[in-house]
MIRO-622090 format. One record per residue: residue number from 1; residue in three letters; x, y, z of N, C-alpha, C, CB in turn. Coordinates in nm, 3 decimals, decimal comma, m for minus. Glycine has a CB too. Layout:
SITE    n  res       nx       ny       nz      cax      cay      caz       cx       cy       cz      cbx      cby      cbz
SITE  NUM  Ala        X        Y        Z        X        Y        Z        X        Y        Z        X        Y        Z
...
***
This chain:
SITE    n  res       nx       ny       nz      cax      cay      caz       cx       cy       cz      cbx      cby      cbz
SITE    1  Unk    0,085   m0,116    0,000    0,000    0,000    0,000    0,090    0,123    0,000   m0,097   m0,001    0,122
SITE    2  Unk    0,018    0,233   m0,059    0,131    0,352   m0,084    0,075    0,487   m0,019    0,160    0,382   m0,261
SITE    3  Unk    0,089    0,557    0,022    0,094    0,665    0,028    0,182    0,815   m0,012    0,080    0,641    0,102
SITE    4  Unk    0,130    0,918   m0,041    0,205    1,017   m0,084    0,257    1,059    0,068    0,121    1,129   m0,179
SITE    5  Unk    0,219    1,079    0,155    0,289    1,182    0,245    0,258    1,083    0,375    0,214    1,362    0,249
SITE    6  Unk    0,274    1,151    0,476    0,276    1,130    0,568    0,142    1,148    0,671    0,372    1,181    0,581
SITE    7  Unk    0,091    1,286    0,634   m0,023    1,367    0,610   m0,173    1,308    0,563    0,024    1,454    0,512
SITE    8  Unk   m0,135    1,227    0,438   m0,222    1,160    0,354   m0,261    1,021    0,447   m0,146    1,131    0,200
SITE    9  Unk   m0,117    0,968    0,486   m0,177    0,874    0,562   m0,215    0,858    0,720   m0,111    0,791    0,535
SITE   10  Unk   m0,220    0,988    0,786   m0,268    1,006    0,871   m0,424    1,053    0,874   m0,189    1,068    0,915
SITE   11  Unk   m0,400    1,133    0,787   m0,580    1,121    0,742   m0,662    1,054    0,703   m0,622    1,171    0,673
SITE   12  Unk   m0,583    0,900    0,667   m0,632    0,773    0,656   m0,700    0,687    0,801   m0,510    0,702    0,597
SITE   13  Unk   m0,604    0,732    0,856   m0,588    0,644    0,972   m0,702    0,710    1,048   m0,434    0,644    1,048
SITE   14  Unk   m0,701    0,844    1,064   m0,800    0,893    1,126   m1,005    0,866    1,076   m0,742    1,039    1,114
SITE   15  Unk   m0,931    0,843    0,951   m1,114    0,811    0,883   m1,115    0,670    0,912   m1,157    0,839    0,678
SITE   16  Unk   m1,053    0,561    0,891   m1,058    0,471    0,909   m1,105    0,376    1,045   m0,973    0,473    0,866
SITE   17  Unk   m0,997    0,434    1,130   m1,061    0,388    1,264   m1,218    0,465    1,334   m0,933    0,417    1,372
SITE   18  Unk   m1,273    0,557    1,225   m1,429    0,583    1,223   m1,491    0,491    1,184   m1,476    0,681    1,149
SITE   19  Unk   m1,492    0,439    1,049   m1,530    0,384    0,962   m1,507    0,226    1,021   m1,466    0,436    0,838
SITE   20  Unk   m1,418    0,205    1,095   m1,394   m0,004    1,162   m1,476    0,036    1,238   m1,226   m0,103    1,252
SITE   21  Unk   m1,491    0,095    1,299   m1,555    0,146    1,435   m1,691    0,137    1,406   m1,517    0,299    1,483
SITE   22  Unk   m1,780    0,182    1,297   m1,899    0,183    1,282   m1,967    0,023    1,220   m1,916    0,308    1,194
SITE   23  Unk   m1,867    0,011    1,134   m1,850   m0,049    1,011   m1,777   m0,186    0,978   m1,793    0,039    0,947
SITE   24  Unk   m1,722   m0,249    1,103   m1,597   m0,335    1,040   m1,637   m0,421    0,904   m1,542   m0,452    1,160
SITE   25  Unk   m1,538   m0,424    0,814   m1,509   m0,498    0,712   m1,333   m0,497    0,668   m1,606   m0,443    0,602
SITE   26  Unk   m1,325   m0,589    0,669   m1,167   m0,653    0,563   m1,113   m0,527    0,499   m1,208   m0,782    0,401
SITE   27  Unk   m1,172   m0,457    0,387   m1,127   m0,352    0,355   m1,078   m0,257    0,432   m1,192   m0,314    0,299
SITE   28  Unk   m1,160   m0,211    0,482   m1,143   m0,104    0,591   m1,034   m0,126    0,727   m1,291   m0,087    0,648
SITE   29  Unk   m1,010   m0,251    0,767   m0,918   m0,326    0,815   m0,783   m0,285    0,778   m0,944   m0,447    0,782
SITE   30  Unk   m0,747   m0,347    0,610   m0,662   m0,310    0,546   m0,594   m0,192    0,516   m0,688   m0,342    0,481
SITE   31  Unk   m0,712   m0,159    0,494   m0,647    0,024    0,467   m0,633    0,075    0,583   m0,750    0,146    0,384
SITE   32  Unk   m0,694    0,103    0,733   m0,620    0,114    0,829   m0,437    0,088    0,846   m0,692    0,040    0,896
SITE   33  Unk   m0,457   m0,058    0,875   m0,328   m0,114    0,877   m0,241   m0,079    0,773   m0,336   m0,244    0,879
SITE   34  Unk   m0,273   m0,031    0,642   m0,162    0,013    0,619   m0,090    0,135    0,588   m0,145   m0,039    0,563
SITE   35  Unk   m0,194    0,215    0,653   m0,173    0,336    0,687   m0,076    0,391    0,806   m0,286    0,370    0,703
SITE   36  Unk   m0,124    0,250    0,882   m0,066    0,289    1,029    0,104    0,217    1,012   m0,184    0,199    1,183
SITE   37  Unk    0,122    0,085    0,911    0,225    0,072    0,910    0,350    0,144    0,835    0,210   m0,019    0,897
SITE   38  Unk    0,265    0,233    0,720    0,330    0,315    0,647    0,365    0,452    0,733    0,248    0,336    0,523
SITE   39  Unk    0,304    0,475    0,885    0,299    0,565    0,986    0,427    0,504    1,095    0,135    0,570    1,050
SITE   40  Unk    0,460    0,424    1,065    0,533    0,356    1,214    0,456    0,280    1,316    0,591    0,468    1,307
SITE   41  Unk    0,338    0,278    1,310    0,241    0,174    1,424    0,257    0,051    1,379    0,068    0,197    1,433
SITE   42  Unk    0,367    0,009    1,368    0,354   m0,134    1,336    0,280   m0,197    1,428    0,476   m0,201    1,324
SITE   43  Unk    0,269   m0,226    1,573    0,121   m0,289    1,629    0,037   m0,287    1,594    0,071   m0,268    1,713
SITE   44  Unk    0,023   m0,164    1,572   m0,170   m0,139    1,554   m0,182   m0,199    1,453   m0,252    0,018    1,529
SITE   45  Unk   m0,094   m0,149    1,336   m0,123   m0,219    1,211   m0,121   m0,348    1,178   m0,058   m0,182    1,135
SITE   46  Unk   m0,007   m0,401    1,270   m0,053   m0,563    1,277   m0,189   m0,612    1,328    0,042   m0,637    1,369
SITE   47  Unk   m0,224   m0,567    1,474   m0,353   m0,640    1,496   m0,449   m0,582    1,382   m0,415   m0,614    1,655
SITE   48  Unk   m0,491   m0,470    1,341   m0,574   m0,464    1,250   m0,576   m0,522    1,101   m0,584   m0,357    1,250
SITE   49  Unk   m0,479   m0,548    1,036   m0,431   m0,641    0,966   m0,489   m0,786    0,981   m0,304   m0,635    0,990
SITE   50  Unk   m0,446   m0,832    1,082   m0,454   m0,948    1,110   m0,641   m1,003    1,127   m0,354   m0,956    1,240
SITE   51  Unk   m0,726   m0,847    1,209   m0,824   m0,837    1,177   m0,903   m0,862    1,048   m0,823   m0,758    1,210
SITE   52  Unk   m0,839   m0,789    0,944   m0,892   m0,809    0,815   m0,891   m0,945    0,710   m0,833   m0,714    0,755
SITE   53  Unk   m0,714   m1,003    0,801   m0,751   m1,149    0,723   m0,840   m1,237    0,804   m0,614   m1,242    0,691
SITE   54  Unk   m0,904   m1,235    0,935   m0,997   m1,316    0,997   m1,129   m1,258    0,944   m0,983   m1,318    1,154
SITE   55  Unk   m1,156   m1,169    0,895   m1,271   m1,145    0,858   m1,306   m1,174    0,667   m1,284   m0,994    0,917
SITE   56  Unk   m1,182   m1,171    0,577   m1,140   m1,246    0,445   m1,062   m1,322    0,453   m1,097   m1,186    0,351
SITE   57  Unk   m1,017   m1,441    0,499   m0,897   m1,513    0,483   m0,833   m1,543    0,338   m0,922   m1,634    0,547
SITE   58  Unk   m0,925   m1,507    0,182   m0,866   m1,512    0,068   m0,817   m1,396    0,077   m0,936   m1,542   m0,044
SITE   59  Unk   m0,748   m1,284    0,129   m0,762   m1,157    0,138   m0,602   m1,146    0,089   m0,820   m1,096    0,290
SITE   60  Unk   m0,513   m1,212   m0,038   m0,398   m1,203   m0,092   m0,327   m1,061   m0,017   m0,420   m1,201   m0,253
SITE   61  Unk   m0,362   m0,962   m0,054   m0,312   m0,849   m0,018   m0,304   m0,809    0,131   m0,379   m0,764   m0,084
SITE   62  Unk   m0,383   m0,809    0,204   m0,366   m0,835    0,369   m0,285   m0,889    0,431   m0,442   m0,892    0,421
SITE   63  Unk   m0,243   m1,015    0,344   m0,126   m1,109    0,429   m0,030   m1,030    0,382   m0,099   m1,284    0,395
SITE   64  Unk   m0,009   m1,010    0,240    0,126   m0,952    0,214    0,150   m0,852    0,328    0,137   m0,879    0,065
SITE   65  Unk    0,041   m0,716    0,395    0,045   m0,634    0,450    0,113   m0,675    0,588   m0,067   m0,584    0,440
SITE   66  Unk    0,040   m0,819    0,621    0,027   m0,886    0,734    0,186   m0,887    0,759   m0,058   m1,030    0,722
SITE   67  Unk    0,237   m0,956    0,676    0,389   m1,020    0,681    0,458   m0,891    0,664    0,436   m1,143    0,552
SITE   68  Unk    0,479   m0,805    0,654    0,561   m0,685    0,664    0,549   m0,638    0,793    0,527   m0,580    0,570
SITE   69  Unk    0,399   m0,594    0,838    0,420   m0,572    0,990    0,462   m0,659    1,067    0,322   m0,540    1,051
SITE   70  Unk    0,438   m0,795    1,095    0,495   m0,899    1,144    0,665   m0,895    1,170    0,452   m1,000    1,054
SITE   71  Unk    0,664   m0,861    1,026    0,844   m0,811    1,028    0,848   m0,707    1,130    0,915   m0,731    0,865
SITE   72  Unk    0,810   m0,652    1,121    0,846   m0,473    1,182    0,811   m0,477    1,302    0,760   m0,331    1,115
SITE   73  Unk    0,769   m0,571    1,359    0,753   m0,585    1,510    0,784   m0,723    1,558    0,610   m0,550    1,556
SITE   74  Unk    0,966   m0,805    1,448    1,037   m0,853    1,528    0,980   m1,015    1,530    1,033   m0,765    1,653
SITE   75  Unk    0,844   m1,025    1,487    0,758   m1,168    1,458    0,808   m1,188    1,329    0,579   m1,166    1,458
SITE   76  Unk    0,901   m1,264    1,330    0,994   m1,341    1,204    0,852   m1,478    1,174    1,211   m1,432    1,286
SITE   77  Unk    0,842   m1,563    1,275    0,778   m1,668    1,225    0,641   m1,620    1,188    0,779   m1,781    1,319
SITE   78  Unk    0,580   m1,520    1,239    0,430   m1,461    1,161    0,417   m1,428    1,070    0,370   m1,371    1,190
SITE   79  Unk    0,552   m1,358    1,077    0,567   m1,291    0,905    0,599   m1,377    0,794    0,687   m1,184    0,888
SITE   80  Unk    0,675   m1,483    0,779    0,689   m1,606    0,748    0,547   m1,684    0,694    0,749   m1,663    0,866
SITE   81  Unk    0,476   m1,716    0,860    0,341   m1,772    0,788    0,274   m1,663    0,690    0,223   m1,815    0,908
SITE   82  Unk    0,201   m1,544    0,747    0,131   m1,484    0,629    0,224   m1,449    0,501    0,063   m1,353    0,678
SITE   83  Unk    0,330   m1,457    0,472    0,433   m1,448    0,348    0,371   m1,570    0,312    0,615   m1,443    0,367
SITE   84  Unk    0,341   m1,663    0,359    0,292   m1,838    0,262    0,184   m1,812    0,228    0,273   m2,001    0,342
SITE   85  Unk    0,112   m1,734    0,317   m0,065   m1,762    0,284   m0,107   m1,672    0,188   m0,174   m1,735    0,416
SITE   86  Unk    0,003   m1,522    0,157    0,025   m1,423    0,024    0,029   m1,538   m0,079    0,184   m1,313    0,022
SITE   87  Unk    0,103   m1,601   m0,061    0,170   m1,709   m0,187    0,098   m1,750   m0,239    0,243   m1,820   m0,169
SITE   88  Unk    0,056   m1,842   m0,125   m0,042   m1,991   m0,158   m0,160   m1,885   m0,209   m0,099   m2,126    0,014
SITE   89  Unk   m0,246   m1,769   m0,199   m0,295   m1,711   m0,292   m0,327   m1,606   m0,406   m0,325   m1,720   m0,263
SITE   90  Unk   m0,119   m1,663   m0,426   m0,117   m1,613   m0,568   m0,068   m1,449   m0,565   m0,280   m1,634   m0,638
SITE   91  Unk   m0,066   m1,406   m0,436   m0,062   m1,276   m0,391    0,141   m1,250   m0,407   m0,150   m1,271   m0,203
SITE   92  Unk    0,213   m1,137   m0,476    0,321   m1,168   m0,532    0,350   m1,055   m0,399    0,353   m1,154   m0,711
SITE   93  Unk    0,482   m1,086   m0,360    0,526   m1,060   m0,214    0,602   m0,891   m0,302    0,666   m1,225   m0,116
SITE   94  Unk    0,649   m0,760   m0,188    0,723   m0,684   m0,289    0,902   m0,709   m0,274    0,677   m0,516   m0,264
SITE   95  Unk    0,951   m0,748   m0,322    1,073   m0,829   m0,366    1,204   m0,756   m0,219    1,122   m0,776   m0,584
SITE   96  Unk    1,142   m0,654   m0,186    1,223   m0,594   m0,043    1,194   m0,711    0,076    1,146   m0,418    0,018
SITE   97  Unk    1,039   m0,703    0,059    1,023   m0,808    0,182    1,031   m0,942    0,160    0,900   m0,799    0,246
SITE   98  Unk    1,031   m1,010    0,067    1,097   m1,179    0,040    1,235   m1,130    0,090    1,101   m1,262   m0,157
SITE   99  Unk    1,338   m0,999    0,029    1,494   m1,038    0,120    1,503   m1,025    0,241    1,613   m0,962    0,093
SITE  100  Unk    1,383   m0,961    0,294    1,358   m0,946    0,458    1,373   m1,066    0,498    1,216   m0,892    0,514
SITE  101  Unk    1,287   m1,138    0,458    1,231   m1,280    0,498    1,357   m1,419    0,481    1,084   m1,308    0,381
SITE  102  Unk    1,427   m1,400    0,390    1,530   m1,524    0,374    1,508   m1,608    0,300    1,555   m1,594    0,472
***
């Protein structure tokens, strides 16, 4: 997930945790989390992440999200599993975080 600024994705984060809050769905999950991990919350962004693949488990893009925060808060083997479960659906990892991973 990308963001232009810093700004952009704080104003994400701020609509978002409205919007889970009223609203939960997978999407909204996602885009949280990766707002917050593109912010430095790697926690938050993990549990909410992790939120979004229990609520889609085909959710390709979530895990990828999943397994980066996982990284970033030091969970090698989490990040590991959701890096398989990106795979196993087809979901293509971004080539920084497979050298993360080993």
């Amino acid at each position: 997930m990308h963001f232009e600024n810093e700004d952009s994705a704080a104003r994400v984060v701020q609509v978002m945790r409205r919007k889970v809050g009223l609203a939960p769905d997978a999407a909204g999950f996602y885009t949280l989390g990766g707002a917050e991990l593109f912010l430095g919350l790697a926690q938050d962004a993990r549990k909410h992440l992790r939120r979004a693949v229990e609520l889609r488990p085909g959710f390709g893009e979530a895990w990828a999200e999943l397994a980066a925060a996982c990284l970033e808060t030091d969970d090698r083997e989490g990040a590991r599993q959701a890096a398989a479960k990106a795979a196993e659906l087809g979901q293509a990892l971004p080539p920084e975080l497979t050298a993360r991973l080993g």
